[in-house]
C-alpha positions in Angstrom: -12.0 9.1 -22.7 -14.0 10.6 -19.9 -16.4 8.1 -18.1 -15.3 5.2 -16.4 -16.9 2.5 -18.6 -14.7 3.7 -20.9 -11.4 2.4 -19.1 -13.6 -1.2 -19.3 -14.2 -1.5 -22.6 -13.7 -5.3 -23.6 -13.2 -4.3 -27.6 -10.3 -2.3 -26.2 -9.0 -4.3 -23.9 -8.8 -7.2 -26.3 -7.4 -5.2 -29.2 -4.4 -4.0 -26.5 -4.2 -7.7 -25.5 -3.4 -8.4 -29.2 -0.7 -5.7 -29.4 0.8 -7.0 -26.2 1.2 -10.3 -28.0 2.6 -9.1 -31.2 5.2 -7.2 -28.8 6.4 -10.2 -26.6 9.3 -12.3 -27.8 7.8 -16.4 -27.6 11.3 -17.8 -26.0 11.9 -15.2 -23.0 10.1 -15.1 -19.8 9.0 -11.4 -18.4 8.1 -10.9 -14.7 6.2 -7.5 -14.4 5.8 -6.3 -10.5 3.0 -4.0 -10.2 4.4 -2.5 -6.7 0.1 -1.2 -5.7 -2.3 -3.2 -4.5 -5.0 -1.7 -5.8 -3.4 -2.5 -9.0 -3.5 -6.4 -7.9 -7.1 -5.9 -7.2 -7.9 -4.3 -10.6 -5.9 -7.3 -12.3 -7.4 -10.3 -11.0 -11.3 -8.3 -10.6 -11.2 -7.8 -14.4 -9.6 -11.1 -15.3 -6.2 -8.8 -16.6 -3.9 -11.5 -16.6 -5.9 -14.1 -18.6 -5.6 -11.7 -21.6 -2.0 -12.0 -21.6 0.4 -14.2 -22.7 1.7 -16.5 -20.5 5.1 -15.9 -20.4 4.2 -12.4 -19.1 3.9 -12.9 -15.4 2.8 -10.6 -12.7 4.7 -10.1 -9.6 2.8 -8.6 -6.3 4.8 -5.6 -4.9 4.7 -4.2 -1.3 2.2 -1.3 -2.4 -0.6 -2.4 0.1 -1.0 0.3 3.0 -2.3 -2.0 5.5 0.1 -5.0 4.6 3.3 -3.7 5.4 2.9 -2.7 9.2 4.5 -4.9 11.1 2.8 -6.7 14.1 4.5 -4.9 16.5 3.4 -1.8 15.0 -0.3 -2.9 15.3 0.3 -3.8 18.8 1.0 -0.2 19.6 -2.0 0.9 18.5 -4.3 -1.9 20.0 -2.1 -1.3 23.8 -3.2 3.2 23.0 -7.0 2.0 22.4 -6.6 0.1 25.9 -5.6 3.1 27.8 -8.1 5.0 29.9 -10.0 7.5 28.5 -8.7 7.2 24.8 -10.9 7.3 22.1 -9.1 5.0 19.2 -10.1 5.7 15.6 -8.9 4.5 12.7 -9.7 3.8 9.3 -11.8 0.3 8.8 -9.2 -2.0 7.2 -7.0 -1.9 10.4 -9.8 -3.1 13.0 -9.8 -6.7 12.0 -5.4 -6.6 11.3 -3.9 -8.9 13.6 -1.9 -8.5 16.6 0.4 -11.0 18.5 -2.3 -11.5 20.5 -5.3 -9.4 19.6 -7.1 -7.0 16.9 -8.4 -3.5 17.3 -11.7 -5.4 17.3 -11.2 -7.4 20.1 -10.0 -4.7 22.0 -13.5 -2.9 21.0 -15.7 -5.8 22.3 -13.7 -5.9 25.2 -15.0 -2.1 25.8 -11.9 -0.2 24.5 -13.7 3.2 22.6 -12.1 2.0 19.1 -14.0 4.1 16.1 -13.9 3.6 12.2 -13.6 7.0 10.7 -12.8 7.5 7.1 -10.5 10.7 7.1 -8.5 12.1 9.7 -10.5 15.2 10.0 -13.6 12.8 11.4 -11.2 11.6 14.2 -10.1 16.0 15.1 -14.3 16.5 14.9 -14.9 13.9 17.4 -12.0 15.5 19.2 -13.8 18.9 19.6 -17.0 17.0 20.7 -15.6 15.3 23.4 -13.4 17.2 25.4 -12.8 15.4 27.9 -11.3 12.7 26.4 -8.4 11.6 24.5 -8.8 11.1 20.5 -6.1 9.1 18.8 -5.8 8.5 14.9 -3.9 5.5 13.7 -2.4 7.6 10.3 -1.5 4.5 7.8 -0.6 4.7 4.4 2.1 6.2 2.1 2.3 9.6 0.5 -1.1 8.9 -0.9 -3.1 9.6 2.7 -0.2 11.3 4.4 -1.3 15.0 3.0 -4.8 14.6 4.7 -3.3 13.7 8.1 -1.1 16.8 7.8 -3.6 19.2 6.8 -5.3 17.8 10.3 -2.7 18.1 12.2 -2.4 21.6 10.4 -5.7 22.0 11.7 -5.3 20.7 15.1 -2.2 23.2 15.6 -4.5 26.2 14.6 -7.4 25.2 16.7 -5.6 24.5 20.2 -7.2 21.1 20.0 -4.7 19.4 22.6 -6.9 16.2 23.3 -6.2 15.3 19.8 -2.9 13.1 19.0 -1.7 11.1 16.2 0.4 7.5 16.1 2.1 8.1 12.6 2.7 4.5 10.8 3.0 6.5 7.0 5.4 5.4 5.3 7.2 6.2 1.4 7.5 3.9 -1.3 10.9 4.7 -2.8 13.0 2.7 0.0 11.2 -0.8 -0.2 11.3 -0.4 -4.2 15.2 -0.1 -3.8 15.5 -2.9 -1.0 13.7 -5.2 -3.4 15.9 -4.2 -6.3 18.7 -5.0 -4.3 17.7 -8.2 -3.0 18.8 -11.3 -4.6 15.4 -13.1 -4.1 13.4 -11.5 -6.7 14.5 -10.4 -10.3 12.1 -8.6 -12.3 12.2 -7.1 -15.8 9.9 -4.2 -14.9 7.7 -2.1 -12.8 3.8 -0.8 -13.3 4.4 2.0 -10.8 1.7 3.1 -8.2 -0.7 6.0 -10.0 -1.9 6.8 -6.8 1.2 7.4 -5.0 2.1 9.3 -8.1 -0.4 11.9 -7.6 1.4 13.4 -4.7 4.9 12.7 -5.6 5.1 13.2 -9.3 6.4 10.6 -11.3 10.0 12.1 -11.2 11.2 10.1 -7.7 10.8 7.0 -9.8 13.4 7.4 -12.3 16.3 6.0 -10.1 14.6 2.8 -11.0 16.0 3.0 -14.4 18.5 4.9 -14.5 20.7 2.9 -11.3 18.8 -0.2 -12.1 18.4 -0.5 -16.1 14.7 -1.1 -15.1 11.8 0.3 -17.4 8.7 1.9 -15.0 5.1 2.7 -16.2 2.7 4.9 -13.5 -0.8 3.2 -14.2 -4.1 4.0 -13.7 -5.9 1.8 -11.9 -9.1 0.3 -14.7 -8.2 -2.9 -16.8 -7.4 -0.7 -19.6 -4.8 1.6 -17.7 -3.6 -1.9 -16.7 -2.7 -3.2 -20.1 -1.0 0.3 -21.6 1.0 0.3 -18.9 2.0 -3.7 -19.3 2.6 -2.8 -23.1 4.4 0.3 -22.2 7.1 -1.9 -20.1 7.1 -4.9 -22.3 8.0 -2.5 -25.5 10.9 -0.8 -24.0 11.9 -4.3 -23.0 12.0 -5.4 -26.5 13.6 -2.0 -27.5 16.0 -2.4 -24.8 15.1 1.2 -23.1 14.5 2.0 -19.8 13.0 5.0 -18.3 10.0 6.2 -16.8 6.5 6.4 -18.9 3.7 8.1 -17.2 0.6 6.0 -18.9 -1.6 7.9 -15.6 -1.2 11.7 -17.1 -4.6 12.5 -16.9 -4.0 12.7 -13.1 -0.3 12.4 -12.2 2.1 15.5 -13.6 5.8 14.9 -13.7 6.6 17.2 -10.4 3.7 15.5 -8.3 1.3 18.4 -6.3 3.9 20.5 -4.7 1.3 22.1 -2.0 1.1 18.7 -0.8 4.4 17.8 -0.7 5.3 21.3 0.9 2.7 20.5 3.7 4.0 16.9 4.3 7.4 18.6 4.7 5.9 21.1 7.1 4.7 18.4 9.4 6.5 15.1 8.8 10.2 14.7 8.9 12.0 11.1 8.2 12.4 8.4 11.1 15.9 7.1 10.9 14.5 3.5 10.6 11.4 1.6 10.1 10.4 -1.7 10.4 8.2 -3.7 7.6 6.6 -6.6 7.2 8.5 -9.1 5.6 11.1 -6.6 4.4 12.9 -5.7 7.7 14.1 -2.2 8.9 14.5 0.0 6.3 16.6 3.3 7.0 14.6 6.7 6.2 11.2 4.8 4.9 8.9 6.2 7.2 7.2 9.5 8.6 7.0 10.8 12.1 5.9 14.2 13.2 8.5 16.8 13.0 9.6 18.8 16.8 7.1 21.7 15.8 4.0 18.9 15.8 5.3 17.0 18.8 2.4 17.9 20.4 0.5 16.0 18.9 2.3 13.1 18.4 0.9 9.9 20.5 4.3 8.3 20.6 5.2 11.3 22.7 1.9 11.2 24.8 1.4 7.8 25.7 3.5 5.1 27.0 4.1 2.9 23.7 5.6 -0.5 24.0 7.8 -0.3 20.8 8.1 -3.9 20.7 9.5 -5.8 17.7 7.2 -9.0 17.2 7.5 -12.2 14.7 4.9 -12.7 12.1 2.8 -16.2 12.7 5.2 -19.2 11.9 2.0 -20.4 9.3 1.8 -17.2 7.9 3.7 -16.0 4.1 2.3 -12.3 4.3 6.0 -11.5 4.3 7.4 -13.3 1.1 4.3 -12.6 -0.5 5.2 -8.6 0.0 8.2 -9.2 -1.3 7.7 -11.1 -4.3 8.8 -14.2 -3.6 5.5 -16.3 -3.2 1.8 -16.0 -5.2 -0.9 -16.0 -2.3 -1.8 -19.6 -3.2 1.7 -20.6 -2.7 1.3 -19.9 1.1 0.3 -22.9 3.3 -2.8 -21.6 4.9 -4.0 -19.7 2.1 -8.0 -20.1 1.5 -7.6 -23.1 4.2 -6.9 -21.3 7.8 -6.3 -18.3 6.4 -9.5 -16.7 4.9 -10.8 -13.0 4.8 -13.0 -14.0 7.5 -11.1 -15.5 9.8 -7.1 -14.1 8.1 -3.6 -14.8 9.8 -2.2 -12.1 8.0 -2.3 -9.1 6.3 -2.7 -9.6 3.1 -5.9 -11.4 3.6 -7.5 -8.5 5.7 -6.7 -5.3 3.6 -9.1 -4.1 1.0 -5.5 -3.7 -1.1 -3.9 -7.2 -0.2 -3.1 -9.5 -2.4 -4.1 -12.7 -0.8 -7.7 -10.8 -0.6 -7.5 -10.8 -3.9 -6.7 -13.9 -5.0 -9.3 -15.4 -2.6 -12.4 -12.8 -3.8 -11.6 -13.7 -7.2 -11.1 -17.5 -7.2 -7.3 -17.6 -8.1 -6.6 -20.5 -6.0 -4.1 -22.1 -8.0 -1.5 -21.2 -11.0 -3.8 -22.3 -13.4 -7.4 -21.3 -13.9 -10.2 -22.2 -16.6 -11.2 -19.4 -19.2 -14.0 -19.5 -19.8 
């Protein structure tokens, strides 16, 4: 298949829906996490999970960019947008995330210079055109994003551009997978693993997953189709009692992952010892700062950060949601105080979260009409 429509055909989808039935043993109960958000999104959007039995169960994983910086974290970047003569930009899910006290869009009506760009290399050109002032790019993400940030900062490095500075909040995927599969809250039979994720870093880094944790892993693509191989994938080495690492993405992730990227993420990132995340706590060696050689550019360096640990909202879940624990309609002020117009967490802002999806797509309860 080459098109899009393709990867949405509904003769397809229903005839893999039928296989995934034929595969599934009536009496046991399988809990799949599909550890991307994007992933969620494609689920619920294209009705997914109606097609499938229903003791195949979904599980939301911490895969959401935007979801898993911790308030604290946010308030570091809202407290650099409020200093003098910085020019804030980030990328548009982040303005309306919520601090303890304030967003990034609060702190732009109250006349901080806070800027939506939508790649790093927009935040270095509005660097060169205003040299007189201070450009900062909030880089979020995991290794998906964390390529194009280096390649800036690559950039920056070669072009003298010393108003230009980064705050680096990217983080890596492998060491929340592992602090989930060692937590005694959530057991899970299998994993849809994150295709996009994949792209940079192969598929190989995944394979711990089965072979320390007996746990069978599918990379997926991200239309309904991708979806359900990938779900069929897991659930047949489940009934075949294998586990190991299928890569259902191949037309886009390779085994290895891109090793230019990888080399220049290694060139200008090295691992902080710890880093916090929402819901999940400090996690040792999950998260990227700039290495001595790009401390130039490093905002953490530059500025005065407050590097202040801060509790989520009592009322919100964002956290157990993250982790598995709770569906999005589970939490107390889902779709009541928390909306995506006016959200109390996370997961309702980002376009990845899985309380945004359940709420776009009308999933406000366990069970829903087919129609």
């Amino acid at each position: 298949m080459r098109f899009v429509d393709e990867f949405r055909d509904a003769e397809l989808g229903r005839a893999l829906a039928e296989e995934i039935h034929a595969t599934v043993e009536p009496e046991r109960h399988y809990k799949i996490m599909e550890v991307c958000g994007g992933h969620t999104h494609a689920i619920y959007k294209y009705g997914v999970d109606d097609l499938l039995p229903s003791n195949v169960e979904f599980v939301h994983g911490p895969g959401c960019p935007v979801c898993v910086i911790p308030m604290g974290r946010v308030d570091d970047g809202i407290a650099l947008a409020h200093e003098p003569g910085v020019i804030f930009t980030c990328f548009g899910d982040m303005l309306r995330v919520p601090g303890s006290t304030e967003t990034l869009l609060d702190a732009k009506a109250q006349g901080a210079d806070v800027r939506i760009v939508y790649s790093p290399l927009d935040a270095l050109r509005i660097a060169k055109e205003n040299p007189d002032r201070e450009i900062v790019f909030f880089a979020i993400g995991f290794e998906t994003t964390a390529p194009s940030t280096a390649l800036t900062l690559r950039r920056a490095k070669a072009e003298g551009a010393r108003n230009f500075s980064v705050i680096c909040s990217h983080v890596t995927i492998v060491p929340p997978l592992r602090a989930l599969l060692e937590s005694p809250e959530v057991r899970l039979d299998g994993f849809i693993g994150p295709g996009h994720v994949a792209t940079v870093i192969g598929a190989r880094p995944f394979q711990f997953i089965p072979e320390q944790y007996g746990k069978p892993l599918a990379i997926s693509g991200f239309e309904p189709l991708d979806v359900l191989q990938s779900v069929l994938m897991v659930l047949r080495q489940l009934v075949e009692a294998r586990a190991e690492v299928e890569n259902q993405y191949a037309r886009v992730v390779p085994w290895e992952g891109n090793p230019r990227a990888l080399e220049i993420m290694d060139e200008v990132f090295t691992l902080r010892d710890r880093f916090e995340w929402r819901g999940l706590g400090f996690i040792s060696e999950s998260a990227l700062r700039l290495s001595d050689d790009y401390a130039e550019w490093d905002a953490e360096e530059r500025f005065a950060v407050p590097d202040v640990r801060v509790a989520d909202p009592k009322a919100c879940q964002c956290g157990e949601v993250l982790r598995g624990v709770i569906k999005p309609w589970e939490c107390k002020v889902f779709g009541t105080a928390c909306t995506p117009e006016r959200p109390i967490g996370t997961c309702m802002v980002s376009s990845e979260g899985a309380c945004a999806a359940y709420y776009n797509y009308g999933r406000f309860a366990r069970e829903r009409e087919v129609l």
